[in-house]
N, C-alpha and C positions, 0 to 999 in steps of 0.2 A: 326185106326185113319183115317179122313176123312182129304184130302189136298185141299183148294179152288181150283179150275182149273186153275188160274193161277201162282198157288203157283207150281201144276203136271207141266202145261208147260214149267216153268223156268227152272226144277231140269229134265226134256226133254230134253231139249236145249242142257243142259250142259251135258250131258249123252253121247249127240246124236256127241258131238263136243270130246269124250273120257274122260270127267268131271267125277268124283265121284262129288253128290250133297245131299246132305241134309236140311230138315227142324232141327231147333235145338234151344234150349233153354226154351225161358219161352214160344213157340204157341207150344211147345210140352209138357210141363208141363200143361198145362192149356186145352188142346186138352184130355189127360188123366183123368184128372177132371172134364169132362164132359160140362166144361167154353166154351165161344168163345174169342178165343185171337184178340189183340186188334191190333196186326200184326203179321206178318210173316216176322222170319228173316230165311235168309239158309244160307250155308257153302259149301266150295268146293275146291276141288284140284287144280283148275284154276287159275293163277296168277291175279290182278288188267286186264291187259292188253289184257290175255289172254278172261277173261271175256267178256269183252268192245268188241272183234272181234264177239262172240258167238253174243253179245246183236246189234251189230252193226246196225243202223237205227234206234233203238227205243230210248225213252226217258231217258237218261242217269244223275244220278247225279253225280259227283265224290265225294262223303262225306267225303271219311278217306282215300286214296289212301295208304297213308302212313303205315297206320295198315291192309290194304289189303282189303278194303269194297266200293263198288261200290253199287251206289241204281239204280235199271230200278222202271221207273213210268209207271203203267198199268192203265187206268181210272181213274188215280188222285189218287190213292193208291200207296204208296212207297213198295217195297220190296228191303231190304237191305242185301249183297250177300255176305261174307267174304272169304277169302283163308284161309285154315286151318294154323297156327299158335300158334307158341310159344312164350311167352313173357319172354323179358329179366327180369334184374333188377328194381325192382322198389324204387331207390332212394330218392323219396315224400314221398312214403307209399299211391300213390294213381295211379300214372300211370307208366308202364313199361317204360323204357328207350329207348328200340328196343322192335321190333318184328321180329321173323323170321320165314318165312313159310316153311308149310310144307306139305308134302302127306299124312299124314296117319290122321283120323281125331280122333285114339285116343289119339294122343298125345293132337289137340287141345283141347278136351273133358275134357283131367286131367288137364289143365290149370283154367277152370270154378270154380265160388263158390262156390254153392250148389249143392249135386248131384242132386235134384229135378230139376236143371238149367242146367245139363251137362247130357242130352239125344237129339238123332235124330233120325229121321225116314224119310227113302227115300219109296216110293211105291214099288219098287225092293225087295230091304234087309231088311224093315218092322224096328224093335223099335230097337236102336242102345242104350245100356245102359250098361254102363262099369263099375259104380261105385252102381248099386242098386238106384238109382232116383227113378222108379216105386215103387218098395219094401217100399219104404220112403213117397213116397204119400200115400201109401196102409196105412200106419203104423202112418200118420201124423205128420212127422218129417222133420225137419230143418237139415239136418250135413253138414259137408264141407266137400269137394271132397279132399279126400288124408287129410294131418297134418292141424289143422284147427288153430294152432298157425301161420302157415306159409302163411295159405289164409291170416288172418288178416294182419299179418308184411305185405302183397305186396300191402295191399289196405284195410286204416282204417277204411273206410267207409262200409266196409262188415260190419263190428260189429252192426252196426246199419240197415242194409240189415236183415240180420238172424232176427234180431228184428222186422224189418215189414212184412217180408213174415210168419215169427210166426202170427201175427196181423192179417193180410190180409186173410189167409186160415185157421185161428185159429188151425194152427199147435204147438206142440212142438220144442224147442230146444231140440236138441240131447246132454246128458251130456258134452262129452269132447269137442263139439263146443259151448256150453255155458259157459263151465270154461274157456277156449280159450277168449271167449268174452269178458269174465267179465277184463281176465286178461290184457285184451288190449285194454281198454276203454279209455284209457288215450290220443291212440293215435287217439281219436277223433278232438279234439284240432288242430289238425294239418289241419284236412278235412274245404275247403271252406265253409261257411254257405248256400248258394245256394243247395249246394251237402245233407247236411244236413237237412234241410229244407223239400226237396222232399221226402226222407225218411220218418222223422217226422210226415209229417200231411197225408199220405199213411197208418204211423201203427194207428195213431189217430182215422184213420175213419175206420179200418180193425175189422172183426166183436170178432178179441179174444181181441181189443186195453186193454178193464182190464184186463183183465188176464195178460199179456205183461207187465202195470205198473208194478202192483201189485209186480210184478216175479223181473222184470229188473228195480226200483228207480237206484239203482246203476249206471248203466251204462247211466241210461237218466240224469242222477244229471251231469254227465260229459260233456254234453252239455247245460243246466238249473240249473247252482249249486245251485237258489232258488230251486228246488227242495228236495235236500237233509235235511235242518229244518225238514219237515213235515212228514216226513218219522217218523210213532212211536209218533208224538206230541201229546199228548194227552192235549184236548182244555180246559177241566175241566168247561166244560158250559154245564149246564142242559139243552139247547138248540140242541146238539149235543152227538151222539151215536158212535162216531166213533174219531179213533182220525183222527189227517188234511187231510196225505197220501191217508185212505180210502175212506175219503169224497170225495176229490177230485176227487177219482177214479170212484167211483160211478155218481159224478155230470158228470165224461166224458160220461160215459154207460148211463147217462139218457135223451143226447141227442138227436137231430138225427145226422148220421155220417155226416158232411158237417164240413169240415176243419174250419171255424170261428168260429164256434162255439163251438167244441170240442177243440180247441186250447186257446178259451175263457176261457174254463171252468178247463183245464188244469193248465191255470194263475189265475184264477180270485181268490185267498185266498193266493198267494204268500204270499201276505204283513202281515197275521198274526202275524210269529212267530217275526217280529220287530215290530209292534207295543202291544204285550200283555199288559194288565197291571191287576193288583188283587185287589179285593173288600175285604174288611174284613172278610167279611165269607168264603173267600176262590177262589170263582166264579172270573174265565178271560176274559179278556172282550177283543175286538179287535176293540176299534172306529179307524174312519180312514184308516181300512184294506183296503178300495177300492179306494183311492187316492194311495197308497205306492202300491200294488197289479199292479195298471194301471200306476204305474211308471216302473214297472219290466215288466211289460208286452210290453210296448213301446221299451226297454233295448232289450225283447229279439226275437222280431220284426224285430226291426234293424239288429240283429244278425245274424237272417235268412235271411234276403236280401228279406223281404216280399214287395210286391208292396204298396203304398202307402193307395191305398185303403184298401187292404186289413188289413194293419195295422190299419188304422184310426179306424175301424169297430171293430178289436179286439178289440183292447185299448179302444172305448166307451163301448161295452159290460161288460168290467171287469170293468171299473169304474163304472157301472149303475147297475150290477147284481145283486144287493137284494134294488134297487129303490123301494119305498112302492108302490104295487099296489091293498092295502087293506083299506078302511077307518078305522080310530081310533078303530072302536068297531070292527075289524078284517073282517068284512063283504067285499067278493069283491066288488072292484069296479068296476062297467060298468056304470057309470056316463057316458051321453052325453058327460056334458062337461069337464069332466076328461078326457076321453080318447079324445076328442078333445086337449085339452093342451099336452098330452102327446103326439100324433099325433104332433102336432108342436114342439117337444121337440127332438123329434126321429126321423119321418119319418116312413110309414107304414112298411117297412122291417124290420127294427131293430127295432120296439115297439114288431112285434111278435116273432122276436128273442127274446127278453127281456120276453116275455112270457114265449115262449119253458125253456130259462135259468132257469127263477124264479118256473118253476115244477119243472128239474130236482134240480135245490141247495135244495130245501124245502124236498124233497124225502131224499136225499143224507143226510139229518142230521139224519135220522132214526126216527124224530117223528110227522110223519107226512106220511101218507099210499101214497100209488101211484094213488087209487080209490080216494079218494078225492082231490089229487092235477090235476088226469086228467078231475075231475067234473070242478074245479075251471077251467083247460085251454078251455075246452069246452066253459064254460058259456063267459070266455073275448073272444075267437075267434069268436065266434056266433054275440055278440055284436058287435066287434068288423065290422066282415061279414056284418052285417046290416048298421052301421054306414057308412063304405067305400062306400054302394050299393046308398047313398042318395048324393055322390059327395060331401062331406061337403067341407068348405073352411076353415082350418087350416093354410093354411102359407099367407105371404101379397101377395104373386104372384096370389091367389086365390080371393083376394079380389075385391068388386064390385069397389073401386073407386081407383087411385096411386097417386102419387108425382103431376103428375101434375094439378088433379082434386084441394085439397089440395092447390096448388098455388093458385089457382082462387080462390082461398075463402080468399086469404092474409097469410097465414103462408109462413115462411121462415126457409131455413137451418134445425135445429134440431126438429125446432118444429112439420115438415114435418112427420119425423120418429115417434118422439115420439107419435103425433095422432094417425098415421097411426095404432101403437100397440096398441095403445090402443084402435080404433074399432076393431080390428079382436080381441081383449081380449073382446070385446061385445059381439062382433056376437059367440064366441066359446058359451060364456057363456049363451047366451038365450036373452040378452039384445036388441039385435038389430039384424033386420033380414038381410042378406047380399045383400042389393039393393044398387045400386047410391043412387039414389035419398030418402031414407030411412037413410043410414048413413050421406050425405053431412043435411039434415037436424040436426040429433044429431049433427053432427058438429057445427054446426050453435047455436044450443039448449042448450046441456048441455056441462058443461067445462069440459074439454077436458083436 
């Protein structure tokens, strides 16, 4: 393993001061995988205090004093330093009660979740690994350090942890910490949804995320119990090859990994198995599934403590996910003025989300090849490309004339608005070309 130079100085310092120091956790998991970790955390014999003398003059944070973690800021880069420790009780099922430190840093090591998460390595004493971590990377497995029922009991939220780093490194579960999980899924429920959340949309976009559905509905129904219906539904529409569960799963694989949209596609056919209904010959139908779908998807938004925006953006995507973007005789469209309305409908980010979505759903029913739904996103994004490169004027901010032009011709109040749409409903359309002096004419001309 290779240590940044300031990651060697730090575990220097502290060495030079009588310190035992270590690099430790996920920059040494991820260090062994050939990754670049995203920080560096260390650990060390050194009390809060004792550290802060070592660090003395440099840029200090106090983050967790309490649980023994002091951050030094090197070039705007945090490095966060803890005292090795034991955790007491965990009475939530999310945070110990106490902490007590200690010297030896295998104790703190058998404290950790994963053994992939519970190795160190100092430049001295070289890969510090008590529980088999390496062996588990080698082997691409997920276990819990020591009873993996009892990782769970001290903190619910591992169960959904094991889930993402499955995801993330497209690892396995290890048997008995998969049955362990399953068995204590319950105590999900109890975890913040913030907590939850970050989890979630981490396995969503990790490269095994289907494989991890597919395995884990179970334990994901425990936090989306719309998920549970679709599990095995079989749709009985000749439109579809799969029953919901699979589609679903598929439509997440067929995105790119970017949380909206995988999140999107996760929700967007909730509302199926409530609104089915049956045709005479047998065939079920789901009108309506993407009003009741982007009502569950708003529900479970909320749930996660998602920002505003970002919710706004799921919840349009699932209500708009199989928007027609084919004319009647199925032919795409790349109509100028179609994709201008829609352009004023969506906004160019989410029309080409709306894109991306409408490959992967069309793929996900199985009838319909991958080769021709990525001819089809081709030919809209090309068009699409050209259209943006000409600057069109789709929203009324864009428009050559506003409200006050409008006044000076004598309309009032509604009337203002209502014009106003109805040239830029011109100009999309080919009508009228987007000048002043061009529309306050049809203004003038035809009625409006």
């Amino acid at each position: 393993m290779h240590l940044p130079t300031p990651v060697q100085d730090l575990i220097r310092r502290l060495n030079e001061a009588g310190f035992p120091a270590y690099a430790v956790g996920g920059c040494v998991r991820d260090s062994l995988l050939g990754l670049v970790p995203h920080d560096w955390d260390l650990c060390t014999a050194a009390l809060p205090d004792e550290m802060a003398d070592v660090f003395r003059g440099e840029h200090l944070v106090e983050t967790g004093l309490k649980h023994g973690t002091l951050t030094v800021v090197r070039d705007h880069i945090p490095y966060e330093i803890t005292t090795f420790r034991i955790d007491g009780e965990y009475t939530d099922h999310r945070h110990p009660d106490s902490v007590s430190f200690v010297s030896d840093i295998s104790e703190d090591l058998a404290r950790r979740d994963f053994t992939v998460n519970a190795m160190a390595f100092s430049p001295d004493q070289g890969l510090i690994d008590l529980f088999e971590g390496r062996q588990d990377l080698e082997k691409r497995l997920i276990r819990c350090v020591g009873e993996p029922r009892l990782r769970f009991e001290e903190d619910a939220l591992r169960v959904l942890r094991a889930l993402r780093f499955a995801s993330v490194y497209d690892f396995e579960i290890e048997k008995e910490t998969a049955a362990a999980a399953r068995a204590m899924a319950e105590s999900l429920k109890r975890v913040a949804g913030e907590r939850i959340r970050e989890e979630l949309l981490k396995l969503l976009c990790g490269r095994g995320a289907g494989r991890i559905l597919r395995q884990y509905p179970d334990i994901l129904s425990v936090i989306i119990p719309e998920i549970a219906p679709m599990v095995g539904y079989d749709q009985h529409n000749h439109h579809h090859s799969w029953d919901l569960w699979e589609h679903t799963v598929r439509a997440v694989e067929g995105v790119p990994p970017e949380k909206d949209l995988r999140l999107a596609m996760l929700l967007h056919d909730t509302g199926k198995p409530r609104v089915q209904t049956e045709t005479p010959d047998g065939e079920w139908h789901f009108r309506g599934h993407q009003a009741v779908s982007a009502e569950i998807a708003e529900g479970v938004c909320d749930t996660l403590r998602l920002d505003n925006a970002t919710r706004d953006r799921v919840v349009l995507l699932v209500r708009y996910h199989d928007i027609p973007l084919r004319t009647e005789s199925g032919e795409i469209n790349t109509d100028r003025s179609f994709l201008l309305r829609r352009l004023n409908r969506f906004g160019e980010a989410d029309l080409r989300a709306l894109f991306l979505i409408h490959r992967a759903d069309r793929i996900a029913t199985g009838y319909s090849s991958p080769e021709r739904e990525d001819q089809r996103l081709r030919e809209r994004m090309n068009a699409l490309d050209q259209l943006m490169a000409e600057k069109p004027c789709f929203t009324l901010k864009d428009l050559a004339v506003n409200g006050n032009d409008l006044k000076g011709e004598g309309l009032r109040g509604k009337e203002i608005g209502a014009a106003l749409q109805r040239l830029l409903e011109d100009v999309m359309d080919g009508r009228a070309e987007n000048d002043r002096e061009v529309l306050l004419d049809r203004l003038r001309n035809v009625e409006i």
